[in-house]
C-alpha positions as CSV (number, residue, x, y, z in Angstrom):
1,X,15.5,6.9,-17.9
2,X,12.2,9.0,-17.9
3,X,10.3,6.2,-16.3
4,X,13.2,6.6,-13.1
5,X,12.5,10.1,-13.0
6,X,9.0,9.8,-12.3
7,X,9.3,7.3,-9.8
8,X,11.9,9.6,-8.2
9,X,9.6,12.2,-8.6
10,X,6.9,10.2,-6.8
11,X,9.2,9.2,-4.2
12,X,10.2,12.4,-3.2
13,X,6.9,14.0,-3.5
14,X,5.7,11.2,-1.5
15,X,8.8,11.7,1.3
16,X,8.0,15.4,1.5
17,X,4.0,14.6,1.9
18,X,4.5,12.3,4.7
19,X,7.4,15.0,6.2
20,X,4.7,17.6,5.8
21,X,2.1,15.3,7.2
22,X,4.3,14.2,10.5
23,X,5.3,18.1,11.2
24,X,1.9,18.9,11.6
25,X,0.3,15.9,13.3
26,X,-0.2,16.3,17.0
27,X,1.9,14.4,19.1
28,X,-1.2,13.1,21.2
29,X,-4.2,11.1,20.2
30,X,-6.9,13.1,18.8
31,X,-10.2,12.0,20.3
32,X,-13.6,13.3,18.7
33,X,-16.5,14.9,19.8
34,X,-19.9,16.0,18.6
35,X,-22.9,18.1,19.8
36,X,-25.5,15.5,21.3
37,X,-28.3,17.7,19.9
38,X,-27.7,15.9,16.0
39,X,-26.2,12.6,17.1
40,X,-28.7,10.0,18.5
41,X,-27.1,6.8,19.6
42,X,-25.4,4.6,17.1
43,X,-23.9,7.7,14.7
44,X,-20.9,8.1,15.5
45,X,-20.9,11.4,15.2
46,X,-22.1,11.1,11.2
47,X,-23.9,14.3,11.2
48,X,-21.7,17.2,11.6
49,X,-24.8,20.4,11.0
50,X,-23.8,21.6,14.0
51,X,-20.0,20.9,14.4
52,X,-17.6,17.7,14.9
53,X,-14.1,18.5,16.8
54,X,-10.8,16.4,17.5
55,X,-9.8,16.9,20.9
56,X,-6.6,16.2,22.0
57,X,-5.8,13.1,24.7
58,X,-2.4,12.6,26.5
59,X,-1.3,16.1,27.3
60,X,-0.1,17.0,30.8
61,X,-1.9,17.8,33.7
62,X,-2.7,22.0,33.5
63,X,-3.3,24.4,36.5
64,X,-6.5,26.5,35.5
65,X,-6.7,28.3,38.8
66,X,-7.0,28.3,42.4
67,X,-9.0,25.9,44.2
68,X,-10.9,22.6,43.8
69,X,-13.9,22.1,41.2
70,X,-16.0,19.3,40.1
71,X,-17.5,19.5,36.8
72,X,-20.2,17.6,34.7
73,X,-18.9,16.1,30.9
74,X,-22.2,15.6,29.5
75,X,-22.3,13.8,26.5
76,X,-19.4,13.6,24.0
77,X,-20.6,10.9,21.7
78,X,-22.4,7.9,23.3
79,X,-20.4,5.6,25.3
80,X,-19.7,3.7,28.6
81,X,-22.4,6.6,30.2
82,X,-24.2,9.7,29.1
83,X,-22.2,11.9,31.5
84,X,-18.7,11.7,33.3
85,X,-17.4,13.4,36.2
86,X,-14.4,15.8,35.9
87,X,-12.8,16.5,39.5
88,X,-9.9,19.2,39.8
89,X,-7.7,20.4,43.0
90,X,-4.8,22.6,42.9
91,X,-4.4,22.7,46.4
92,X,-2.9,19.2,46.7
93,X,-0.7,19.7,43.4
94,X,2.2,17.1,42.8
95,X,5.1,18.6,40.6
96,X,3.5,21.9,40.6
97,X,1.0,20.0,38.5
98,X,-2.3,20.4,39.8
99,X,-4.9,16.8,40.5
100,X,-6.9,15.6,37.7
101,X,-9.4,13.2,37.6
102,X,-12.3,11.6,35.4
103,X,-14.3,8.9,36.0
104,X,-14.1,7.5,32.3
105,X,-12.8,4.6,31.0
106,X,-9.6,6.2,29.2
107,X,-8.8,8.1,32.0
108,X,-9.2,4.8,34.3
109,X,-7.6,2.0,32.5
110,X,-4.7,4.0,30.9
111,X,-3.3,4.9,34.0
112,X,-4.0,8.7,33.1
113,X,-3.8,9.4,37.0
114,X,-0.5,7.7,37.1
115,X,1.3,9.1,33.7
116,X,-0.3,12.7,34.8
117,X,-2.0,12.9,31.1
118,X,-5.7,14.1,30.6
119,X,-8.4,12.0,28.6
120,X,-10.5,13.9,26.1
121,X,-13.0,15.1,29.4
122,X,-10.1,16.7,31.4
123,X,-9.0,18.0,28.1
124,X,-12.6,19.5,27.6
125,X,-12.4,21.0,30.9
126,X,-9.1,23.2,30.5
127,X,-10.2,24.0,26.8
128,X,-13.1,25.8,28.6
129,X,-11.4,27.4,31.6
130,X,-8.8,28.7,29.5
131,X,-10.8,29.8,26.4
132,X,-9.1,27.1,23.7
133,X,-10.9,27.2,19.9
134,X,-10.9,24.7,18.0
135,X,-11.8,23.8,14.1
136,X,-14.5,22.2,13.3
137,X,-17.8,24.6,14.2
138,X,-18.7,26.6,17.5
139,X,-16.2,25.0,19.8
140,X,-17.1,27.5,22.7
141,X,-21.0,26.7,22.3
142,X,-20.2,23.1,22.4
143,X,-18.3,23.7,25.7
144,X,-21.0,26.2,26.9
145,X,-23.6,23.4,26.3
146,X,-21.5,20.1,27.3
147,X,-19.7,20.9,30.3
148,X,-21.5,22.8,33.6
């Protein structure tokens, strides 16, 4: 009978874990990022002196103020390109959703346009204009340094 009680006890501790776990989780896909200055190509974003954050994908479109801007993602971790362009315009909002648009390949072959969802970039972007912290170092320098 003891033997059941630990299993039960497991199983329980187990259930309220994973409860715990899912409550907190993000609804979105977290997508990292790292400061270019201690990540050469090929690490992944392995070294982490300087900061590493998780930044969110698959949130809605946000207004961040009047008027159209174009804005330069440089460097995330390496990928498809060093840099990626970030284009917004609330003048031609749909919904009362302003325009979003990236010319990476999560924002282009997930139908991000489409669905109205930002990629990590976009994300980026609205982080910035609205002055979003996030764990994981010196988010705002990151943003000061990435994004012009």
């Amino acid at each position: 009978m003891l033997l059941f009680y630990k299993h039960l006890y497991r199983f329980v501790g187990l259930r309220k874990t994973i409860s715990y776990y899912l409550s907190v989780t993000p609804k979105h896909k977290m997508s990292n990022a790292c400061f270019e200055s201690h990540n050469a190509p090929g690490q992944h974003c392995s070294d982490t002196t300087r900061g590493s954050f998780n930044i969110p994908t698959g949130g809605p479109f946000v207004d961040i103020g009047a008027g159209k801007k174009r804005l330069k993602v440089t460097y995330f971790k390496f990928a498809a390109r060093r840099s990626y362009t970030v284009l917004y315009d609330n003048r031609e909002s749909i919904d009362d959703r302003p325009i979003w648009e990236c010319n990476c390949p999560d924002f282009e072959f997930n139908d991000r346009q489409q669905n109205r969802t930002c990629c990590k970039h976009i994300q980026a972007c609205i982080d910035k204009a609205e002055g979003t912290t996030r764990t994981g170092g010196n988010y705002e320098q990151f943003l000061v340094e990435h994004i012009t």
